[in-house]
C-alpha positions, 0 to 999 in steps of 0.5 A: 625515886626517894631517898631517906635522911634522918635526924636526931632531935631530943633523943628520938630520930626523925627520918623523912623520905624526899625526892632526888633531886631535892635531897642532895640541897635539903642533905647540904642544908641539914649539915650546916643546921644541925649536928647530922651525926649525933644528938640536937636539942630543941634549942638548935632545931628552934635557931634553924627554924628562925634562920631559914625563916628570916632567909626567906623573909630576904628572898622575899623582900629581894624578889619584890624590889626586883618585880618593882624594877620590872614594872618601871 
């Protein structure tokens, strides 16, 4: 089962179909990212884009100090 979430970005609405059980994170994520019930410019969807990367880059560099204390 799917569920469909959408998005306006520079004027045009972008839906996008996802899995149950990810759409109820991705929901979440959506509303502190961007404004869901109105308009986002370039300039937010580029800001959001930045800070899941750099969320990532930290996960990734937690998950590697943590796989180092393993192997001691």
């Amino acid at each position: 089962m799917s569920k469909k979430l959408g998005l306006n970005i520079g004027g045009r609405r972008f839906d996008v179909d996802v899995e149950d059980g990810f759409a109820h994170f991705l929901e979440q994520q959506m509303r502190k990212d961007f404004n869901v019930e109105g308009n986002n410019d370039l300039k937010v969807l580029l800001q959001a884009y930045v800070r899941k990367n750099h969320e990532l880059f930290l996960q990734e560099q937690k998950i590697e100090e943590i796989t180092k204390k393993l192997e001691i």
